[in-house]
C-alpha positions in Angstrom: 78.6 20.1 -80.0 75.4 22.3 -79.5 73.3 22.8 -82.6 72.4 26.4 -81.2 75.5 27.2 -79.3 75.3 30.2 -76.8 78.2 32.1 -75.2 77.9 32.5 -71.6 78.0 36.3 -70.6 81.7 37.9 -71.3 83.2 41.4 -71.9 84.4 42.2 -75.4 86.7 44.9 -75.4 87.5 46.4 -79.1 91.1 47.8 -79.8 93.1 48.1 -82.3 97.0 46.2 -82.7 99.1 47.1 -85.3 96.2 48.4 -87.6 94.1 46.0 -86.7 90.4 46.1 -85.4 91.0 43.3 -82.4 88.7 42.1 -79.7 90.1 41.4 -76.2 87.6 38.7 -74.8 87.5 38.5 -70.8 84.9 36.5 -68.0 83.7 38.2 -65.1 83.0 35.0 -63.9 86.4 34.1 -63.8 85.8 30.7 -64.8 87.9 31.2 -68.0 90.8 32.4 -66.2 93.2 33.8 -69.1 91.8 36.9 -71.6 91.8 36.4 -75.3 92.2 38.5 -77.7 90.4 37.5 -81.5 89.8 39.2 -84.7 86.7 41.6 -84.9 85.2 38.5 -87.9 85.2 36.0 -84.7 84.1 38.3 -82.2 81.1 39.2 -84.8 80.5 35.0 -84.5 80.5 35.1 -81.0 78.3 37.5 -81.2 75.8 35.2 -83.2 75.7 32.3 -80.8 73.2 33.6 -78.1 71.1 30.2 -78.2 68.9 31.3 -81.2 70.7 30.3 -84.3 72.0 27.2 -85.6 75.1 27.2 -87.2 73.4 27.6 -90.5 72.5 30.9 -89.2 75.9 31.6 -88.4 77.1 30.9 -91.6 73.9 33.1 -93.4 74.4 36.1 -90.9 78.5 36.1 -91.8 77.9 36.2 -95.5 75.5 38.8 -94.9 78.1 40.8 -93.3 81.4 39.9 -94.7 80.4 38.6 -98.3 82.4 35.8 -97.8 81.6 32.2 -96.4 82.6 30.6 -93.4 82.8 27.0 -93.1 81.0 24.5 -91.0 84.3 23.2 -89.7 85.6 26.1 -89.0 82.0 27.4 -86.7 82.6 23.7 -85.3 86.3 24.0 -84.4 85.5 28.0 -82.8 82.8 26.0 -80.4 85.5 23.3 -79.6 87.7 25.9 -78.7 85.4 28.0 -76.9 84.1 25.0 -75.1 87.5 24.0 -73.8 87.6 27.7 -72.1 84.3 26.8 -70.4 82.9 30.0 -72.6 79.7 28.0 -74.1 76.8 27.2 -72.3 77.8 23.4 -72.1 77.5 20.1 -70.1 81.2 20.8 -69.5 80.7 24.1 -68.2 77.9 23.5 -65.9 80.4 20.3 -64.5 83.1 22.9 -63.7 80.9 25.5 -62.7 79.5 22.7 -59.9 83.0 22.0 -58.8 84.2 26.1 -58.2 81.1 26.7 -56.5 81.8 23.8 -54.3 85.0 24.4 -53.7 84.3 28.3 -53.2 81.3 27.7 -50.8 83.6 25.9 -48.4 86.5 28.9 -48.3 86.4 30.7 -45.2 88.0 33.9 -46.6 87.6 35.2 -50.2 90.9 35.5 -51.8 91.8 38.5 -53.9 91.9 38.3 -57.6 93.5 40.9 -58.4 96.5 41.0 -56.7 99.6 40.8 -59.0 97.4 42.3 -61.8 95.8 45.5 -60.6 97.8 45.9 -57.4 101.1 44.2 -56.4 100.9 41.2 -54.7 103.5 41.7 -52.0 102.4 43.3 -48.9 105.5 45.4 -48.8 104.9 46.7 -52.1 101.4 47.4 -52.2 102.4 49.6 -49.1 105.0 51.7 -51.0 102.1 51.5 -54.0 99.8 52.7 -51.3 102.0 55.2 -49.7 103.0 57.1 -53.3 99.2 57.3 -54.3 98.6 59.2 -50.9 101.8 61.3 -50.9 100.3 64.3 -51.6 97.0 63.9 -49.4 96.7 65.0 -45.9 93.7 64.6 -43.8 93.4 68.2 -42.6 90.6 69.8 -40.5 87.6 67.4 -41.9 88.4 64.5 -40.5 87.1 65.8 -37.5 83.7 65.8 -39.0 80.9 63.1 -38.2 81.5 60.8 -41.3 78.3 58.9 -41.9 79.0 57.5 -46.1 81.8 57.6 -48.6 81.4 57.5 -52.1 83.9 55.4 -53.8 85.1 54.7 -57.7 85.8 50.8 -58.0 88.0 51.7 -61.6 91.7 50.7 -61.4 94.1 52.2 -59.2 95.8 53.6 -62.2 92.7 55.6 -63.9 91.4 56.7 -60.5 94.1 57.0 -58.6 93.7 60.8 -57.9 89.7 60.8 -57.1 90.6 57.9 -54.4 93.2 59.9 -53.0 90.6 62.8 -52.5 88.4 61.2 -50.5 90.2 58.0 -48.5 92.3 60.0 -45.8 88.8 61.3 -44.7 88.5 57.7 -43.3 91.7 57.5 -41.3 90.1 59.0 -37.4 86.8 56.3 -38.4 88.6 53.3 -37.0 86.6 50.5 -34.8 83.9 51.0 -37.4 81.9 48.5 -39.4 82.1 49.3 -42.9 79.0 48.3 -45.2 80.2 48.5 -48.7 78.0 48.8 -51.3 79.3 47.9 -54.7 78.4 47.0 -58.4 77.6 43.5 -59.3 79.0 43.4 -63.2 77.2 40.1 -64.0 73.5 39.3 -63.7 72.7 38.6 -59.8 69.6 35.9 -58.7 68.1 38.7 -56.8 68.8 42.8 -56.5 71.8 41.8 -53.6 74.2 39.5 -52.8 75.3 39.9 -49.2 78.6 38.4 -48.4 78.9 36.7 -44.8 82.5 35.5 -46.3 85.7 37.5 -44.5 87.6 38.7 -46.9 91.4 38.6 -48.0 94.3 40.8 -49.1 97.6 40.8 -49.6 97.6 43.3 -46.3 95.7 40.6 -44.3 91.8 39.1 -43.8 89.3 42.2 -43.3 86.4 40.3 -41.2 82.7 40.6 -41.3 81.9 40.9 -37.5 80.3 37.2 -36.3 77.4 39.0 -34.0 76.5 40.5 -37.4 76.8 37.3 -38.9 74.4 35.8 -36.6 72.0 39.1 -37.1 71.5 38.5 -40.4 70.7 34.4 -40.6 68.1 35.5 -38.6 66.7 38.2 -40.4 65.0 38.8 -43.8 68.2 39.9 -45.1 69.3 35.5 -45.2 67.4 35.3 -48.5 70.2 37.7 -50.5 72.7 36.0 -49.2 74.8 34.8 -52.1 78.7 34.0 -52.3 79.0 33.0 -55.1 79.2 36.7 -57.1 81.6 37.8 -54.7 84.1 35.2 -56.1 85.9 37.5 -59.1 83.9 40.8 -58.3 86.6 43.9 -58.3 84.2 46.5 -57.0 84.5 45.9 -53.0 87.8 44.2 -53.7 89.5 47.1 -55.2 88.1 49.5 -51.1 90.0 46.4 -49.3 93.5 47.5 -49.5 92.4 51.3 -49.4 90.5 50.7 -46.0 93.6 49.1 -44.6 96.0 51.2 -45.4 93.8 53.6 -43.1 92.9 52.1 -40.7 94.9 49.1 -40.7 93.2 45.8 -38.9 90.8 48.3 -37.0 87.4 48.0 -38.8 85.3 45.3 -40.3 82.8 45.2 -43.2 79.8 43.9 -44.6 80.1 43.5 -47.9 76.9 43.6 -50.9 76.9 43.9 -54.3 74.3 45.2 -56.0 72.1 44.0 -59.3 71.1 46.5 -62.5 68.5 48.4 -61.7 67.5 47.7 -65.9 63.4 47.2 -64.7 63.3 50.6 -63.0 65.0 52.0 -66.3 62.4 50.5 -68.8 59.6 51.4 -66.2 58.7 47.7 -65.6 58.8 48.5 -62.0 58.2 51.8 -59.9 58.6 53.5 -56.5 57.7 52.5 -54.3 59.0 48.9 -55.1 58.3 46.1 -52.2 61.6 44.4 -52.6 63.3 48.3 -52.3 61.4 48.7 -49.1 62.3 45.1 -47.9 66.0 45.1 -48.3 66.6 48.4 -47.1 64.2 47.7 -43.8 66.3 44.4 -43.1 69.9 46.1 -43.4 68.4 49.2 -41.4 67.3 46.5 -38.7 70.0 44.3 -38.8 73.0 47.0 -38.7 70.2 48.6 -35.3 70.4 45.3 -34.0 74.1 45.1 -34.0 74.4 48.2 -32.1 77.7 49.4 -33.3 78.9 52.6 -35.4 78.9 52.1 -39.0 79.6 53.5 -42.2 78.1 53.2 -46.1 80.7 53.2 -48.7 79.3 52.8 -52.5 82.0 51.8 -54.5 80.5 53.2 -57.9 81.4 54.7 -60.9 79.7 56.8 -63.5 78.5 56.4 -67.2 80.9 54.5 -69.6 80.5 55.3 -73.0 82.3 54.8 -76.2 83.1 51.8 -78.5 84.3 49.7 -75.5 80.9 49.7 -74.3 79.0 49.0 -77.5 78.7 52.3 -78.7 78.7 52.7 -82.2 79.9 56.6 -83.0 83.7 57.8 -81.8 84.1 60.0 -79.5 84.5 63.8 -79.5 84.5 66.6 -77.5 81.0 67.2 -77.7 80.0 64.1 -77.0 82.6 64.1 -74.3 81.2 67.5 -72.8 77.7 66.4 -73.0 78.4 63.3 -71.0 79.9 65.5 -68.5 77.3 67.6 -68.1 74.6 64.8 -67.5 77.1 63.6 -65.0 77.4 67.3 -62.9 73.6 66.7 -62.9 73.8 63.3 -61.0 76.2 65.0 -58.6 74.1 67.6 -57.6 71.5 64.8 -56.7 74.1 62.9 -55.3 75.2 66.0 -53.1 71.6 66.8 -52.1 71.0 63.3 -51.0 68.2 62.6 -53.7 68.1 59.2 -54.3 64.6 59.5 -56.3 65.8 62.5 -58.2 69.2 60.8 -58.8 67.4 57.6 -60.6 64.7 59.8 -62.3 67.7 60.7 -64.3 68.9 57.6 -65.2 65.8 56.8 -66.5 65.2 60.0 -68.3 68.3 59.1 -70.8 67.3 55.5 -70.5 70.9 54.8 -68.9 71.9 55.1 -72.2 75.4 56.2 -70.7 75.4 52.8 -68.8 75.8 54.5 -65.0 77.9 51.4 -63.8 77.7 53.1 -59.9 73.6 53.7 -60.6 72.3 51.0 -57.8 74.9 51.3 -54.5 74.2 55.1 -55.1 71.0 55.1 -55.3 70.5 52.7 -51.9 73.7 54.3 -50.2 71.5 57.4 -50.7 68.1 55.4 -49.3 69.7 54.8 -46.7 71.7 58.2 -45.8 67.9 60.1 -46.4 68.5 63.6 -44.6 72.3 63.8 -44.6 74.5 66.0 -46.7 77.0 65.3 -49.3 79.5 66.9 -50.6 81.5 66.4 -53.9 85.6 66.1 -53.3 86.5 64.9 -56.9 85.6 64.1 -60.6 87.0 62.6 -63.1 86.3 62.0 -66.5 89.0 59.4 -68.4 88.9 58.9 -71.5 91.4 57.1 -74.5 89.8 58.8 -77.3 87.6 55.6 -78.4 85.9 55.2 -75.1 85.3 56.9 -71.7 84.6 56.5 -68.0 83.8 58.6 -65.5 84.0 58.4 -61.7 83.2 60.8 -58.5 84.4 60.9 -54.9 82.0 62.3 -52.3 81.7 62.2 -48.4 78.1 62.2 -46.3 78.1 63.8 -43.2 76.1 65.4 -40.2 75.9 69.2 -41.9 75.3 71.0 -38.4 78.8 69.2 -37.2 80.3 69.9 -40.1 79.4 73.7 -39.9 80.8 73.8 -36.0 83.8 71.6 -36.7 85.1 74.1 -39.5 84.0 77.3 -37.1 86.3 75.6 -34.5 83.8 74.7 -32.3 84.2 71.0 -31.8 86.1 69.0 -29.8 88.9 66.6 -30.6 87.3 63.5 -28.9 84.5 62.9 -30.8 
């Protein structure tokens, strides 16, 4: 066993069971494919192991905040067990890591993860799932308008089930569309994207990235981000899937990218204009000119996520809950007036001290929609009394359409 063990990058969620202070421990990575739940004194050890302290340490750092020991056996037997989840930064982990990236790189489609667990699994009852979350939505007069972006949440079905009913029937008249979907990477990426040449899979059927496009981009700047691998047990884009299809059934494709944290521009380590900004967004503006076809930029993003969940250490009141909400009508307006640089500036004004989960497909989905109006269908701010997340769903469109399509100008056949 490691001398300075470190825990590979994992969510703790804090709860409480029967009285309890509990930690629910889950991987992003999905390599660890069950959750566990420990006591808040292990998740306070897990906590320790980052690579930096022996087990010594450990045992110092627990006294320190427990006043009681913890054996060496006990630390030995915790990295035996977390070792046998593949949770430790391990020869044994970087073996099985090896053989899912193998067997994942030579997948044709990715499968969904989160069928059976966030959505049902059968197709027939992810329809009637479907169909009851968009009972009371119609798409009324603006679906005539010239729909150029979409702004998305990517939280559960269940939490956001009312902002995604706002906003998806405006995407039932864009069929024969390709749809680039932005969304939020929520591990550490190799570089700021991860494009996605993989079709991908739902319990409603394969949504395809279009092969010309495909083709485009191995022979474009754009080749270097292309990474697979993230996509794997990513929920942001996976969670649009069976929204999209429900639509506009087998009649669209996608081009799917996640985005990195945007952490440098917060700290001020880097600054507009950045080169690799400028290069990523003029190799997708080429690439999508070059493939010649209509297209439309969905960010599937959501907003700041405060609370004890997210490491906060005060509980939340309405104050606190009011004040978020404020900060957050603020980064709508930018969002509504396009302002990508306005929308960051902040971000970084509060340090992202709110955590805005949605912060880097916004702020490129608005690079790259520079000159088009938004406008704000829905908000949402959830909370549980402990922690809170809020989420936004918004439409981009051509504003001089939009004014004639709701004077009755327009035509029907756009």
């Amino acid at each position: 066993m490691e001398d300075y063990p470190r825990i590979r990058a994992i969510e703790m969620i804090p709860f409480c069971q029967e009285g309890k202070e509990m930690v629910l421990l889950r991987d992003p990575e999905g390599v660890m494919e069950e959750q566990l739940i420990v006591s808040r004194e292990l998740a306070f050890v897990l906590l320790m192991m980052d690579g930096s302290r022996s087990l010594r340490d450990i045992q110092v750092e627990y006294m320190r905040a427990f006043g009681e020991l913890i054996y060496t056996e006990r630390l030995e037997e915790i990295c035996t067990r977390l070792d046998e989840r593949f949770l430790l930064h391990t020869p044994r982990y970087e073996r099985r890591i090896t053989e899912l990236k193998d067997d994942y790189e030579r997948r044709a489609l990715r499968p969904p993860t989160l069928a059976g667990k966030s959505y049902p699994a059968r197709p027939e009852e992810l329809l009637e799932f479907l169909k009851s979350l968009f009972s009371r939505t119609e798409e009324g007069e603006d679906a005539l308008i010239d729909l150029r972006g979409v702004l998305s949440p990517h939280i559960d079905y269940r939490r956001g089930g009312e902002v995604y009913a706002a906003v998806y029937p405006y995407l039932a008249k864009e069929k024969e569309k390709l749809v680039v979907i932005f969304g939020t990477s929520h591990r550490p990426l190799k570089r700021m994207w991860a494009v996605s040449l993989k079709d991908m899979e739902s319990p409603l059927g394969a949504v395809k990235v279009p092969p010309a496009l495909k083709e485009i981009i191995w022979h474009s700047p754009l080749a270097r981000y292309v990474d697979e691998w993230p996509h794997r047990g990513e929920h942001s884009i996976e969670l649009q899937l069976p929204l999209l299809q429900y639509f506009l059934g087998s009649d669209f494709s996608i081009l799917p990218i996640l985005m990195g944290n945007m952490d440098d521009f917060i700290s001020g380590r880097r600054k507009e204009p950045d080169p690799e900004v400028e290069e990523v967004l003029t190799a997708l503006r080429d690439c999508l000119k070059r493939y010649g076809r209509p297209y439309i930029l969905l960010s599937a993003a959501d907003l700041a996520h405060i609370g004890l969940q997210f490491g906060d250490l005060y509980p939340l009141n309405e104050v606190i809950l009011e004040r978020s909400k404020k900060r957050d009508e603020m980064l709508l307006e930018r969002i509504r007036g396009g302002d990508a640089r306005g929308f960051l500036r902040l971000i970084q004004e509060e340090g992202d001290s709110r955590r805005i989960c949605g912060l880097a497909p916004i702020y490129f989905q608005l690079r790259m929609l520079e000159g088009w109006a938004g406008e704000i269908l829905s908000y949402r701010q959830w909370s549980d009394g402990a922690s809170s997340v809020s989420f936004a769903a918004g439409i981009f469109y051509d504003q001089k359409e939009r004014g004639e399509c709701q004077n009755g100008k327009k035509d029907n056949d756009r």
